[in-house]
C-alpha positions as CSV (number, residue, x, y, z in Angstrom):
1,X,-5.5,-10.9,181.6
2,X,-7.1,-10.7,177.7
3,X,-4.7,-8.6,175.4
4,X,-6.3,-5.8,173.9
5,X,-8.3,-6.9,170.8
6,X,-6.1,-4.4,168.4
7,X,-3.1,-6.8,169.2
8,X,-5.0,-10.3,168.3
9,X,-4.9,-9.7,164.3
10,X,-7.0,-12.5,162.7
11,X,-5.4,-16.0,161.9
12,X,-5.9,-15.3,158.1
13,X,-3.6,-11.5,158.4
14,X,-1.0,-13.3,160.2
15,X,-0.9,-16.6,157.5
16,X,-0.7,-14.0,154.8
17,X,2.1,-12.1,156.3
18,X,3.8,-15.6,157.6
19,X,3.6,-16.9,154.2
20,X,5.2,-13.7,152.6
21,X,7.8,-13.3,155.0
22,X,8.8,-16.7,155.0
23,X,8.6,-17.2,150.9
24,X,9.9,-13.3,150.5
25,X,7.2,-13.3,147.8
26,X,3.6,-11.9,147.5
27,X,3.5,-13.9,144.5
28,X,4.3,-17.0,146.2
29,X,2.5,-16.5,148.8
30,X,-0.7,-16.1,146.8
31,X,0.2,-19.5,145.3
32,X,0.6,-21.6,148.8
33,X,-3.2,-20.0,149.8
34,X,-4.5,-20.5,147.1
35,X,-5.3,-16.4,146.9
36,X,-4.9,-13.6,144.3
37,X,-1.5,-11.6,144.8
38,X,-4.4,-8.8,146.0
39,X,-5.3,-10.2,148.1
40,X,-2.7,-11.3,150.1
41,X,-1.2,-7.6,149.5
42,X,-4.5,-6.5,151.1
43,X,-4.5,-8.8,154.4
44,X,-0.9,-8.1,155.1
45,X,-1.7,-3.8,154.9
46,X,-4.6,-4.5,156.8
47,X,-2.0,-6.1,159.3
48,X,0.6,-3.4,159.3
49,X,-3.0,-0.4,159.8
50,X,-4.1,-2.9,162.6
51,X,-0.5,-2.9,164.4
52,X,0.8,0.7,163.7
53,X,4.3,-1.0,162.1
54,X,5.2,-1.2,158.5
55,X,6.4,-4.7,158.2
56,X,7.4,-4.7,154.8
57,X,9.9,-2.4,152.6
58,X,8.1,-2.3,149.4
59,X,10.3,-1.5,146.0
60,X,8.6,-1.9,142.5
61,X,7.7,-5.5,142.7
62,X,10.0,-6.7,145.6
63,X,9.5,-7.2,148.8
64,X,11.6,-7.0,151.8
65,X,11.2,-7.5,155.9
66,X,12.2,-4.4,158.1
67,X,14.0,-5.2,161.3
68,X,10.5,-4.8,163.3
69,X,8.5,-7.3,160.8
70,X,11.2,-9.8,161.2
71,X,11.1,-10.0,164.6
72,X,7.7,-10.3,163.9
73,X,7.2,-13.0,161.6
74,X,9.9,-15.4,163.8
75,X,7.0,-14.6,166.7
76,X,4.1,-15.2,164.4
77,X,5.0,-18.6,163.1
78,X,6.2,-20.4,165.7
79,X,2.6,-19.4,167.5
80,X,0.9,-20.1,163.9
81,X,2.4,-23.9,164.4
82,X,1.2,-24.4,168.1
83,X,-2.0,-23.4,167.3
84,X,-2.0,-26.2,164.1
85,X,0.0,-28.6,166.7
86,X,-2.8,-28.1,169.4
87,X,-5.8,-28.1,166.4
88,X,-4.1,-31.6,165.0
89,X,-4.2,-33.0,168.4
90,X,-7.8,-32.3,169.2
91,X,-8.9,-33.6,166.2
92,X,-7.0,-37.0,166.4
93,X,-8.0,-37.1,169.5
94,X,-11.1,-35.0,170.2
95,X,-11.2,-35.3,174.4
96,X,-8.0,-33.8,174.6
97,X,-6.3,-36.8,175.5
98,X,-3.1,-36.2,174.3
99,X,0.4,-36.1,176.0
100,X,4.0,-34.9,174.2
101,X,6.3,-35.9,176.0
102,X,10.3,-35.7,175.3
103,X,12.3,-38.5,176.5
104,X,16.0,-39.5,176.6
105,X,16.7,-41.9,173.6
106,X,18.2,-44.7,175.3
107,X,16.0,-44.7,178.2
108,X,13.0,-44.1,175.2
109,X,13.6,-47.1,173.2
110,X,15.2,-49.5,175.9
111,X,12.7,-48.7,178.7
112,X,9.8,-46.5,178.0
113,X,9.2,-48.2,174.4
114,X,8.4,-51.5,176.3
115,X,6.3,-51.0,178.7
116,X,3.8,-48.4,176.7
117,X,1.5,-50.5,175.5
118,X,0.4,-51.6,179.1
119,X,-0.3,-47.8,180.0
120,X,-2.1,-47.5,176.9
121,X,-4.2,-50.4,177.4
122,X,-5.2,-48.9,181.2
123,X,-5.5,-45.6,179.5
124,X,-7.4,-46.9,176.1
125,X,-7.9,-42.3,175.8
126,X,-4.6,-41.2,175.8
127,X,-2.5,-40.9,173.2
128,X,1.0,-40.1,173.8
129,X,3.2,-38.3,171.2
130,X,7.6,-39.1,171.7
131,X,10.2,-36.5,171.0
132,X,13.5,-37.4,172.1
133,X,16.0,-34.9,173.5
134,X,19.5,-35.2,174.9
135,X,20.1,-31.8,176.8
136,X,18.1,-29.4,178.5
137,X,15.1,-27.2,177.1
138,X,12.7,-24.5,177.9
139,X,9.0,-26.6,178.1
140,X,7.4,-22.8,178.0
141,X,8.3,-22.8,174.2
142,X,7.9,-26.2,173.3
143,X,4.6,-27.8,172.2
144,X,5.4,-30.7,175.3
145,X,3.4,-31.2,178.3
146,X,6.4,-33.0,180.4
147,X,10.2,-34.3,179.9
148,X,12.1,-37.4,181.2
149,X,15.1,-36.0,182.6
150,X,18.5,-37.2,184.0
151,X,20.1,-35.6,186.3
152,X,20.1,-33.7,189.5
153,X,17.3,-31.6,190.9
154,X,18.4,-28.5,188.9
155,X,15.6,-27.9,186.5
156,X,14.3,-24.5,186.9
157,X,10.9,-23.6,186.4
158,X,9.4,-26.7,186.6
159,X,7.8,-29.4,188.9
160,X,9.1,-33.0,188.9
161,X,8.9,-36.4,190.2
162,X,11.4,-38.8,191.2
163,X,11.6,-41.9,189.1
164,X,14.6,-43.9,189.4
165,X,18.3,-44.3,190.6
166,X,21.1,-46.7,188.5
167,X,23.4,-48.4,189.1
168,X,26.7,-47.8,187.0
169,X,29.0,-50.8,185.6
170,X,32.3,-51.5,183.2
171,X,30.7,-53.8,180.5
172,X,32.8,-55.0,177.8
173,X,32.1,-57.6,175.2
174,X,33.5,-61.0,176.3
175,X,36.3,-61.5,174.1
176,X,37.8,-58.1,175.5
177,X,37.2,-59.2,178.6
178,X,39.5,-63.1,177.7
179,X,42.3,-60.6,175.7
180,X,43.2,-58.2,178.7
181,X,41.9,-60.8,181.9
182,X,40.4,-57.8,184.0
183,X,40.8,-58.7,187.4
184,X,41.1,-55.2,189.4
185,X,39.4,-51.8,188.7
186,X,43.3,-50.3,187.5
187,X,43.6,-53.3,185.0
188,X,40.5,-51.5,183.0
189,X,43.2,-48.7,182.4
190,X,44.5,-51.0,179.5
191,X,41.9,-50.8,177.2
192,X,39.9,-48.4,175.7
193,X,37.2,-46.5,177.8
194,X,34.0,-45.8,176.7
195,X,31.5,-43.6,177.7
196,X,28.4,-41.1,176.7
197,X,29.2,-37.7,176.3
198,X,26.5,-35.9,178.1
199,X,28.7,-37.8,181.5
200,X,32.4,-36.8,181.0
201,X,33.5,-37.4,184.6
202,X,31.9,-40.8,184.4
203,X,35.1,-42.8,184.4
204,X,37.5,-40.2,186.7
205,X,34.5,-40.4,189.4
206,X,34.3,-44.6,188.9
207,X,37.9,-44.9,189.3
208,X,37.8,-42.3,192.3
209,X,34.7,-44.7,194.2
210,X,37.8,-47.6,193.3
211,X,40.0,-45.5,195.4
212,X,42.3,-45.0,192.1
213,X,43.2,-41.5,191.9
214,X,45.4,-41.5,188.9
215,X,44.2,-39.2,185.7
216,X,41.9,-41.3,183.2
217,X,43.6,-41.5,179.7
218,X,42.1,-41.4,176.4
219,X,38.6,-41.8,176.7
220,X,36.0,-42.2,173.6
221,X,32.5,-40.4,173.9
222,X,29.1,-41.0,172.1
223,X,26.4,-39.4,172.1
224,X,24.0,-41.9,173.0
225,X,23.8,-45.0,175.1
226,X,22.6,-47.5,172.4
227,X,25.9,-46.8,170.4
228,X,28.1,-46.6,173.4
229,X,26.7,-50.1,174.2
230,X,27.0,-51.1,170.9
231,X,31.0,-50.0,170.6
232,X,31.2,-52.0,173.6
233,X,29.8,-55.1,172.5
234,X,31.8,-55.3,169.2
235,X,35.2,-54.9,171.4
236,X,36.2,-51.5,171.1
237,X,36.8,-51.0,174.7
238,X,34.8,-51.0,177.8
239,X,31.7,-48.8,178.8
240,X,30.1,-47.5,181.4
241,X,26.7,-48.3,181.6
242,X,23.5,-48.4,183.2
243,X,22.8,-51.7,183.9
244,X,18.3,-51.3,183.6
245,X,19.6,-50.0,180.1
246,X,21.8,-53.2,179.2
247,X,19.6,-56.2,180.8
248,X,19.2,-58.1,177.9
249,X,22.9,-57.9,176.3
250,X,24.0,-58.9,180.0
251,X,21.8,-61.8,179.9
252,X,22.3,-62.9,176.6
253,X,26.4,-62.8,177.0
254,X,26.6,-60.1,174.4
255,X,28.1,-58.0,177.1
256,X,29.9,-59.0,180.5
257,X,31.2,-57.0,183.4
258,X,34.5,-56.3,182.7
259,X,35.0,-55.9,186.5
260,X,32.0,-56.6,188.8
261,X,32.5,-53.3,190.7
262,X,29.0,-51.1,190.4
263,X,28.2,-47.8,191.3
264,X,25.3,-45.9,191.9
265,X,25.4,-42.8,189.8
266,X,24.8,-39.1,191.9
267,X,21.8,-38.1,189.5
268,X,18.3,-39.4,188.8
269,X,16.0,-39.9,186.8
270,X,12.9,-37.5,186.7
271,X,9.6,-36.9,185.3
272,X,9.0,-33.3,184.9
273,X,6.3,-30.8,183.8
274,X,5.4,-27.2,183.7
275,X,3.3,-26.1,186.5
276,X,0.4,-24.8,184.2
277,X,0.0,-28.6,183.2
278,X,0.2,-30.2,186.6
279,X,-3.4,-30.9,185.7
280,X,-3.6,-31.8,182.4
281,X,-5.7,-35.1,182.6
282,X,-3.0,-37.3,180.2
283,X,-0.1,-36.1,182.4
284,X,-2.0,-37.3,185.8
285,X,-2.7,-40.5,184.2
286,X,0.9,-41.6,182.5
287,X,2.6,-39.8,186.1
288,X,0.6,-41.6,188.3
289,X,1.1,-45.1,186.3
290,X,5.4,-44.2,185.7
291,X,5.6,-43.4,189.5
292,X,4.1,-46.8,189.6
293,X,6.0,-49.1,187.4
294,X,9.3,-47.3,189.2
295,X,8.5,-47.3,192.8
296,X,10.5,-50.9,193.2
297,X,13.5,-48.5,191.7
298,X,13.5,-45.7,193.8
């Protein structure tokens, strides 16, 4: 359904009135269009005649937003940078093959990062565009066409494809390991826990799956896996980590399993994606080739 042509004010109005609300100056305004201070006076009255709402209180040579026009101009330029988001896409990529995808940071850079350039070179069209996000986010007002997500099967909204499971471990760097001689899943109790802070029942539920029901002490949090790992490795206590995320420290001795007692952590990992851009060529093509490269996971 088309909105009424009264309420779709040209692109130049609404940059005039963006540009003034956001500088609080006609003046400046003029100056970042590269316009006369008339005309920028004239495009945003022509505005306020076209919507029936005075969006400006005018006083001698000041300007000021009323309630309405604030509202407003929040509206306006958030919608004035999608349309220079979707405008920069097409032209760096004029078949539309573009993809913005959020992704966890950890599973980004240890993961994802890797194993792009092979889906680029099966997809030489697509170009994919990373933001990184820790928590959950409404796609509808974000310039992304899908999300890597962690956790359970509570996204509303949205439609989603299973990825990947993990497996959970107590690594610690080796030296810990030789100071306190871990043995049993209580001896871990000694040092220093470590974990991320997006997971803080991580350590009471390990302990639980170890049949140890006594309360977890002092535990350290981070915000992201790389550092927690990191923490860990240097000998500040033990972590709980993903072992897919951790391969290479694991090989390389850098980390060890303080105990070699795994579990396999309740949520997963997801691809997800509004329904409007189920079909969005770029999407079909990195989904089907993710479900791919994880279906030995699942």
């Amino acid at each position: 359904m088309y909105a009424p042509r009264r309420y779709l004010p040209s692109t130049a109005l609404l940059t005039a009135f963006e540009a003034a609300a956001r500088r609080g100056s006609i003046t400046l305004a003029a100056r970042e269009l590269s316009l006369t201070q008339s005309a920028v006076s004239r495009q945003i009255k022509l505005l306020e005649q076209q919507l029936g709402v005075t969006l400006f209180a005018r006083e001698r040579q000041t300007i000021q937003l009323t309630a309405a026009g604030d509202a407003y101009a929040q509206e306006i330029r958030e919608a004035l940078r999608k349309i220079s988001t979707a405008s920069f896409n097409l032209r760096t990529n004029p078949r539309g093959g573009t993809l913005n995808l959020a992704t966890l940071p950890t599973f980004g850079t240890r993961w994802l990062a890797p194993r792009l350039a092979k889906f680029l070179k099966q997809n030489p069209g697509v170009t994919i565009n990373l933001a990184t996000r820790l928590t959950y986010f409404d796609l509808r007002t974000e310039t992304l066409d899908a999300a890597i997500h962690f956790g359970l099967r509570d996204w509303p909204g949205v439609e989603m494809a299973l990825l990947r499971s993990e497996l959970i471990v107590p690594a610690c760097s080796p030296e810990l390991k030789r100071q306190y001689g871990f043995r049993m899943a209580g001896d871990l109790m000694k040092a220093s826990l470590l974990s991320i802070s997006t997971r803080p029942q991580a350590w009471d539920r390990w302990f639980s799956t170890q049949n140890i029901e006594s309360e977890v002490g002092h535990v350290m949090y981070f915000d992201q896996f790389a550092t927690v790992a990191q923490a860990a490795m240097v000998g500040v206590g033990v972590a709980l980590l993903p072992t897919f995320l951790i391969e290479d420290e694991l090989a390389s001795g850098k980390l060890v399993r303080a105990v070699d007692l795994a579990i396999e952590s309740a949520e997963r990992y997801y691809l997800v994606w509004p329904p409007e851009r189920s079909n969005h060529p770029p999407l079909v093509a990195f989904r089907d080739w993710l479900l791919a490269e994880t279906a030995a996971d699942r």
